[in-house]
Biotite code that builds the C-alpha atoms (Angstrom):
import biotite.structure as struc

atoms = struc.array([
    struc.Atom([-64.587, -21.228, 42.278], chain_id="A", res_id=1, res_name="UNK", atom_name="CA", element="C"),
    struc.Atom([-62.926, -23.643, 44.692], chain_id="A", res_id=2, res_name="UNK", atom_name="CA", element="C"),
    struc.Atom([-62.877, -27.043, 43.952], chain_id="A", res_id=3, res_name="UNK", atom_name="CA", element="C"),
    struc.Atom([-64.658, -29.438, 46.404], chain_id="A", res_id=4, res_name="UNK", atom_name="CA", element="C"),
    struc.Atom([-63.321, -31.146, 49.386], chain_id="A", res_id=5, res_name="UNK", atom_name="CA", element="C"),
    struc.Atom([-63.523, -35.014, 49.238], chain_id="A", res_id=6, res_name="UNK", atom_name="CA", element="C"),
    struc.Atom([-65.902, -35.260, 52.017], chain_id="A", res_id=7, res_name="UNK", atom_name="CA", element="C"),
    struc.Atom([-67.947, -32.877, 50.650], chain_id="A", res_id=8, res_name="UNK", atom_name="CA", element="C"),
    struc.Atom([-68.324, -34.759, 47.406], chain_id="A", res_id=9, res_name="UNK", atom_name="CA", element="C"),
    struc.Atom([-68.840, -37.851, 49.144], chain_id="A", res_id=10, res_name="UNK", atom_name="CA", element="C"),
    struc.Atom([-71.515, -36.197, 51.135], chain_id="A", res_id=11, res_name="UNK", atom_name="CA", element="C"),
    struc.Atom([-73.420, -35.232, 48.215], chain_id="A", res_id=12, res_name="UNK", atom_name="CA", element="C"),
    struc.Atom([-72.926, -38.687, 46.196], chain_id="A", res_id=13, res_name="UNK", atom_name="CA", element="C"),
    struc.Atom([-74.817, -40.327, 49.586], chain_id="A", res_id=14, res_name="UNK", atom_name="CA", element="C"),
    struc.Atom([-77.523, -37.678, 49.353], chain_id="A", res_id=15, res_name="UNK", atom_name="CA", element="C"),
    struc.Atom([-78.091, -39.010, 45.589], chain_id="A", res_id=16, res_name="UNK", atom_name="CA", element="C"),
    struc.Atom([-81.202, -41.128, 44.887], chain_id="A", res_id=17, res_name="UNK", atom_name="CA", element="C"),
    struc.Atom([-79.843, -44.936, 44.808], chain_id="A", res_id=18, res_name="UNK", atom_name="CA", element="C"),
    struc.Atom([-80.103, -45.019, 40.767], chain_id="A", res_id=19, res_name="UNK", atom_name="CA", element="C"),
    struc.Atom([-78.206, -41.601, 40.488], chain_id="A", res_id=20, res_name="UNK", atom_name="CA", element="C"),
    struc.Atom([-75.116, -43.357, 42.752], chain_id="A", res_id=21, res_name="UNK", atom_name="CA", element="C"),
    struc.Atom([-75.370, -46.246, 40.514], chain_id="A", res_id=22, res_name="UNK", atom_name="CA", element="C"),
    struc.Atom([-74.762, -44.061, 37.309], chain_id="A", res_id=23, res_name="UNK", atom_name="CA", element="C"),
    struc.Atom([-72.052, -42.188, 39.250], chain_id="A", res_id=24, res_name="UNK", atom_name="CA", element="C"),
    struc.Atom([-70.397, -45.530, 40.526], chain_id="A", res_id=25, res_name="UNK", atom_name="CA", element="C"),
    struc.Atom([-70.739, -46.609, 36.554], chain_id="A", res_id=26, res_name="UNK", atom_name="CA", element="C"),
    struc.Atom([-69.179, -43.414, 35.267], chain_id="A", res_id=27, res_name="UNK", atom_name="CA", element="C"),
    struc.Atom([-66.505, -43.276, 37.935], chain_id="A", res_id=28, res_name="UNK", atom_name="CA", element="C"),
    struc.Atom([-65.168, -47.329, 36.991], chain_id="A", res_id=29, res_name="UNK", atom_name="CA", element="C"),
    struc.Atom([-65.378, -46.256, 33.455], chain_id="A", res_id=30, res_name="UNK", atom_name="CA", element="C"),
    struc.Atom([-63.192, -42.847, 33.949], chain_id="A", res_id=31, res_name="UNK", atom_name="CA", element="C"),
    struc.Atom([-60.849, -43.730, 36.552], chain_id="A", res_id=32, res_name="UNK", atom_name="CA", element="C"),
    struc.Atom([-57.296, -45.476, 35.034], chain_id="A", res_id=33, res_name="UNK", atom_name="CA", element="C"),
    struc.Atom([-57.593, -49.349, 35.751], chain_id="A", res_id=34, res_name="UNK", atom_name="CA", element="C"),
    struc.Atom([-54.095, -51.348, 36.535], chain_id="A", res_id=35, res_name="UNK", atom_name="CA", element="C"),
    struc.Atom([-52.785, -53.377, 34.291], chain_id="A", res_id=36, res_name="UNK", atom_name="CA", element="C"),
    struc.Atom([-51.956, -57.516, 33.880], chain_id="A", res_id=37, res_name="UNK", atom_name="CA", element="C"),
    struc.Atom([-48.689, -58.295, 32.740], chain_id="A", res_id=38, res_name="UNK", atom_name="CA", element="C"),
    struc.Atom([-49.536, -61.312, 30.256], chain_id="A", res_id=39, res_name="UNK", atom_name="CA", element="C"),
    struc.Atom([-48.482, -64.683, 31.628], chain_id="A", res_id=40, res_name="UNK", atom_name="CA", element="C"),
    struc.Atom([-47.888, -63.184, 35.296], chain_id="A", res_id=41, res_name="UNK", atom_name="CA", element="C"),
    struc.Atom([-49.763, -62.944, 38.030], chain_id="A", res_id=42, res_name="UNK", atom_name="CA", element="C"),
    struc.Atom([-48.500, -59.472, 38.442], chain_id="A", res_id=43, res_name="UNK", atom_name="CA", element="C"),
    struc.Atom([-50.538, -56.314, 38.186], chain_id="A", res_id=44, res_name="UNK", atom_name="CA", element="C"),
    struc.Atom([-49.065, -52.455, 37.239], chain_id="A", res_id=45, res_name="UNK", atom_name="CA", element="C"),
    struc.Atom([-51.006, -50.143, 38.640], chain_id="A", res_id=46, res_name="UNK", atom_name="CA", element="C"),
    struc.Atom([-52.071, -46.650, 36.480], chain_id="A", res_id=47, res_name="UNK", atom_name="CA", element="C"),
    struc.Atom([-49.771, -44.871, 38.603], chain_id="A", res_id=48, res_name="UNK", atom_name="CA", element="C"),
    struc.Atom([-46.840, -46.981, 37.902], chain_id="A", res_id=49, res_name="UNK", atom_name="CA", element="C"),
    struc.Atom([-47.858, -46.878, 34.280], chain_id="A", res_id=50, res_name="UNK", atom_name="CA", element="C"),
    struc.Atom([-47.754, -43.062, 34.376], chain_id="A", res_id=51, res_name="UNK", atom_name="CA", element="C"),
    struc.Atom([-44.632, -42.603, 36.196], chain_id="A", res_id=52, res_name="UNK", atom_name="CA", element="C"),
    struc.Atom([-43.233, -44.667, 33.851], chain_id="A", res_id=53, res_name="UNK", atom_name="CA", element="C"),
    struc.Atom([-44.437, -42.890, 31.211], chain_id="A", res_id=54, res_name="UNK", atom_name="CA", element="C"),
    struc.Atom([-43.420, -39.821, 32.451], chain_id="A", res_id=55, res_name="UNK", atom_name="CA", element="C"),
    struc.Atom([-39.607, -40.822, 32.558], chain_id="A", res_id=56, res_name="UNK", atom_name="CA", element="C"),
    struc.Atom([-39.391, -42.069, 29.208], chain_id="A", res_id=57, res_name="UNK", atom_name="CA", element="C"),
    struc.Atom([-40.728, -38.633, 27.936], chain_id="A", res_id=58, res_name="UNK", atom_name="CA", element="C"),
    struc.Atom([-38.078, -37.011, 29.837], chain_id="A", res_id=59, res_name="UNK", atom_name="CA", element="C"),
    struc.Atom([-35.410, -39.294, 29.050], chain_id="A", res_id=60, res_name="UNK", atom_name="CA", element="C"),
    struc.Atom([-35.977, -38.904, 24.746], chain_id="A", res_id=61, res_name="UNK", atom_name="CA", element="C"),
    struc.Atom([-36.132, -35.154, 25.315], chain_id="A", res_id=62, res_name="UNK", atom_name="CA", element="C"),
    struc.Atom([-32.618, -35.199, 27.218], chain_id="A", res_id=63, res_name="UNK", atom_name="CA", element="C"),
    struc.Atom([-33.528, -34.350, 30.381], chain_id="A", res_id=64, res_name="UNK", atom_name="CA", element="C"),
    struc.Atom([-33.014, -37.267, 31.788], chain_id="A", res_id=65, res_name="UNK", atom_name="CA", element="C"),
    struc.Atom([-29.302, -38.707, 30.746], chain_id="A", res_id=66, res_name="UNK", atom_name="CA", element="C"),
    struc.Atom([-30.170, -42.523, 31.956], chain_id="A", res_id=67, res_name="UNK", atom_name="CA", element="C"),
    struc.Atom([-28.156, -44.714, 33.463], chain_id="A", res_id=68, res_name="UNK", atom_name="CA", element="C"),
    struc.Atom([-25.547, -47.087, 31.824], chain_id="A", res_id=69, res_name="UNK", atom_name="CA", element="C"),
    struc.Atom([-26.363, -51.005, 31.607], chain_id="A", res_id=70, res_name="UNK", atom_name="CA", element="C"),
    struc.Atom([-23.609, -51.566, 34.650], chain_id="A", res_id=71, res_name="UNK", atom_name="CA", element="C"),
    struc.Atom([-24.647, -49.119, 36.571], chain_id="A", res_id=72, res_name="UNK", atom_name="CA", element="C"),
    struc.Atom([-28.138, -50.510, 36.006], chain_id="A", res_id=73, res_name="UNK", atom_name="CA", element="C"),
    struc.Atom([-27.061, -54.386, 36.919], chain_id="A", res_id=74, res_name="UNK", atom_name="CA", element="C"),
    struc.Atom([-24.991, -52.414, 39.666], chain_id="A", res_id=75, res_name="UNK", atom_name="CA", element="C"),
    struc.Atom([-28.215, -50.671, 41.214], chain_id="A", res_id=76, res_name="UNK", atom_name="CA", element="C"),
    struc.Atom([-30.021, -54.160, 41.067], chain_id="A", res_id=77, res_name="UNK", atom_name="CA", element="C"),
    struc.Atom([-27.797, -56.439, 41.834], chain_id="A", res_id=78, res_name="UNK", atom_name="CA", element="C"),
    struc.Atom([-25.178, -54.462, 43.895], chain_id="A", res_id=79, res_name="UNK", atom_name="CA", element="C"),
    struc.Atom([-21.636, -56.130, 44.058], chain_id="A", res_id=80, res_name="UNK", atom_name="CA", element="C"),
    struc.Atom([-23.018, -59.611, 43.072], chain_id="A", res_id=81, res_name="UNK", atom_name="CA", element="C"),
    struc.Atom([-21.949, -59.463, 39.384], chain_id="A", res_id=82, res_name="UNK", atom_name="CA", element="C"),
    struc.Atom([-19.780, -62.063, 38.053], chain_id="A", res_id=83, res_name="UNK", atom_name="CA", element="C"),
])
């Protein structure tokens, strides 16, 4: 079975009665990852960020991702500015 295109669900959440979109709107903000607020920031990280980031630490503790070194980190950030 294919799965559907998002037009076509779209076109069949409009068809639903306006209680059943309200229960799908409901369940979609509960299911769907939310972004996070960094504590004492007015900065947000979205899900995606979260999970990338998440996805590279796996990789790094099962070696297969080497890292970089702290100066080559300060060197990627700062470029040639270093004291």
């Amino acid at each position: 079975m294919m799965m559907p295109t998002y037009e076509e669900v779209l076109d069949l959440a409009k068809r639903l009665p306006p209680a059943d979109q309200a229960r799908l709107l409901e369940a979609l903000a509960v299911s769907l990852p939310h972004p996070v607020e960094v504590e004492g920031t007015d900065e947000t990280i979205s899900a995606a960020e979260i999970s990338e980031s998440e996805a590279a630490l796996q990789e790094y503790w099962a070696g297969r991702d080497p890292g970089i070194t702290s100066d080559a980190l300060k060197q990627k950030l700062f470029g040639g500015n270093l004291g």
